[in-house]
C-alpha positions in Angstrom: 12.6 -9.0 -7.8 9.9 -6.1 -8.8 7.9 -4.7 -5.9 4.8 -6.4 -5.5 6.8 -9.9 -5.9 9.0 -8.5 -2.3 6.4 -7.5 -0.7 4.3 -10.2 -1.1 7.6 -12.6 0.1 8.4 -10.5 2.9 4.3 -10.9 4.2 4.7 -14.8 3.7 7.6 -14.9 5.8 6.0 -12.4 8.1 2.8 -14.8 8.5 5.3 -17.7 9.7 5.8 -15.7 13.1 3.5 -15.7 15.7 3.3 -11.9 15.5 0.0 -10.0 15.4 0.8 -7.2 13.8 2.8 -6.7 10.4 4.7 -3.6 9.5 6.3 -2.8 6.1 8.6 -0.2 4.6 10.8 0.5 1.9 14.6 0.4 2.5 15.8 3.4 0.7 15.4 5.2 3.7 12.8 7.7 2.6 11.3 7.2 6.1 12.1 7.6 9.5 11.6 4.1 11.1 11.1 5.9 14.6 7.7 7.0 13.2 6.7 3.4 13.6 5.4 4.8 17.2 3.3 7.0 15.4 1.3 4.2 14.2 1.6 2.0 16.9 0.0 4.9 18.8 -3.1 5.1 16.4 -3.8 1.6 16.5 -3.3 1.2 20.5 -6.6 1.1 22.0 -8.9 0.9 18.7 -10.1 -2.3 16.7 -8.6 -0.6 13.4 -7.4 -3.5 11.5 -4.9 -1.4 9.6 -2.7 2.0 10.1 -1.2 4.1 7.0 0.6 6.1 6.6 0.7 8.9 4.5 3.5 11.5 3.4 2.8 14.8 4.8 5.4 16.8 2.8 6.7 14.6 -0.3 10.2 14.9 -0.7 10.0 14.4 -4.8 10.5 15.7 -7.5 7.5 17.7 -8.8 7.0 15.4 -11.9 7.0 12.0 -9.6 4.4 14.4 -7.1 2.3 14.9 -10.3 2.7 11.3 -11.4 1.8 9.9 -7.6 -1.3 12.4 -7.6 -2.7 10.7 -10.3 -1.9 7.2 -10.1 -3.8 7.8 -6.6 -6.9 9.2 -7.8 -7.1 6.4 -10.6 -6.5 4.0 -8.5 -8.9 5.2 -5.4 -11.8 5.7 -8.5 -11.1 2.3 -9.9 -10.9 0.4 -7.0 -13.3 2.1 -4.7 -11.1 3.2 -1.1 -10.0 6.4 0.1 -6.5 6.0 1.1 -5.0 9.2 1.1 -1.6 8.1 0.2 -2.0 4.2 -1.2 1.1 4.1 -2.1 3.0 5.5 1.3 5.2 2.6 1.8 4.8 2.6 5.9 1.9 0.7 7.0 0.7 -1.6 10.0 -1.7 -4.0 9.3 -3.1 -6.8 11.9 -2.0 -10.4 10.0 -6.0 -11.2 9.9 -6.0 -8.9 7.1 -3.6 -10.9 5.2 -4.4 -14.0 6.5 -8.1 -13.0 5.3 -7.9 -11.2 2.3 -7.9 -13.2 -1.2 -4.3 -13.3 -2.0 -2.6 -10.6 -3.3 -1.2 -10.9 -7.7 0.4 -7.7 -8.0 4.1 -7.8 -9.4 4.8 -3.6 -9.6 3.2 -0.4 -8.1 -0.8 -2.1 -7.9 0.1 -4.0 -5.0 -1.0 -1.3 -2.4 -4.1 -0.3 -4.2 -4.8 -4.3 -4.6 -4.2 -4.4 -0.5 -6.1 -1.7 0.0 -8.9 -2.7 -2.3 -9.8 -6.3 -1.3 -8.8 -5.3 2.6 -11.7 -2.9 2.1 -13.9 -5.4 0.6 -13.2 -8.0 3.5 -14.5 -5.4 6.1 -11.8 -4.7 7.3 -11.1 -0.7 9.0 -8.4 1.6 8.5 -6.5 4.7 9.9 -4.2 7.1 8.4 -1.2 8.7 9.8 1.0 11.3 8.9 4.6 10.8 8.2 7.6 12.8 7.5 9.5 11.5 3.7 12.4 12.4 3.0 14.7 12.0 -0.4 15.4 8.5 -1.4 19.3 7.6 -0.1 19.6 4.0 -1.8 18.3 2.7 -4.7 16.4 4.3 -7.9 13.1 5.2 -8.5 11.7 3.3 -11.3 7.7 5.2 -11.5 8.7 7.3 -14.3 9.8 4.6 -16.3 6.9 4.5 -19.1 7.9 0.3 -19.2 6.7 0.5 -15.6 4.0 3.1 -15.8 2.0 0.6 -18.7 2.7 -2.2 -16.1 1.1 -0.6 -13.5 -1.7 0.4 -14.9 -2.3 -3.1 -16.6 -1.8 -4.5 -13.4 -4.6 -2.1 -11.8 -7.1 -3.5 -14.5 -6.2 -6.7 -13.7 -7.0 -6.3 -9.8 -10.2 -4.4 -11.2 -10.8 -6.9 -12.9 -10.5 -9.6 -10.3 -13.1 -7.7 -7.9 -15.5 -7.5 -10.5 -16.0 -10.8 -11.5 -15.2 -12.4 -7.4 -19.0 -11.8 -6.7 -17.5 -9.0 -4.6 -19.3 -5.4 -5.4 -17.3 -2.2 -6.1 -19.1 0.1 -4.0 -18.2 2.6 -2.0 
């Protein structure tokens, strides 16, 4: 199953729960699941729709930083938001977000920008929290793959695309 296809499954099954709040992460362990507090703490006592994380200290190799950098900036440009991190897989986000937002289409790596994107357009607020990383213990890392890197990019266009002809304005 590629990424966007998961996580798009796991917040269907997370919408059939009576829960307010849904949290993701990655399993390869990159993250401390502990640090969930830290987000719970953010959002405790604000109306902040979403909390995000973002990786303080990236525990990468320098060619996935450089990679990450830019897919990032492209992706905050295109798509008009200022996550810090888009794709920091540690987030908390209240299931009127999802509930709200028009669905999400990413298969691969655009699903976070895509989130973050129409979230943004919906009105809904965010915060961003710090997070230690730490080097992948399971699985592979597949953003280096040029197969995936083409993907995600088309897959960004597409989003892009999306917005722009929704009625919905790119603004800032």
């Amino acid at each position: 199953m590629k990424y966007g296809a998961a996580i798009r499954r796991g917040f269907t099954e997370a919408l059939r729960t009576p829960h307010k709040w849904v949290f993701f992460t990655d399993s390869d362990r990159q993250f401390d699941i502990r640090e969930l507090k830290l987000l719970l703490d953010e959002q405790t006592g604000s109306d902040t729709d979403m909390v995000i994380g973002y990786r303080i200290k990236r525990a990468d190799p320098f060619h996935r930083k450089i990679f990450a950098k830019g897919w990032t900036t492209v992706s905050r440009i295109v798509l008009r938001f200022s996550a810090r991190d888009v794709d920091c897989a540690f987030k908390l986000i209240n299931r009127r977000v999802l509930e709200t937002i028009p669905p999400l289409r990413g298969d691969g790596a655009a699903i976070n920008p895509e989130l973050m994107a129409k979230a943004k357009r919906a009105g809904f607020s965010y915060r961003q929290v710090g997070v230690n990383h730490y080097p992948r213990q399971a699985g592979e890392q597949s953003g280096s793959n040029i197969k995936v890197i083409v993907r995600s990019f088309t897959s960004l266009w597409k989003v892009w695309r999306e917005l722009r002809t929704s009625g919905k304005t790119l603004s800032p």
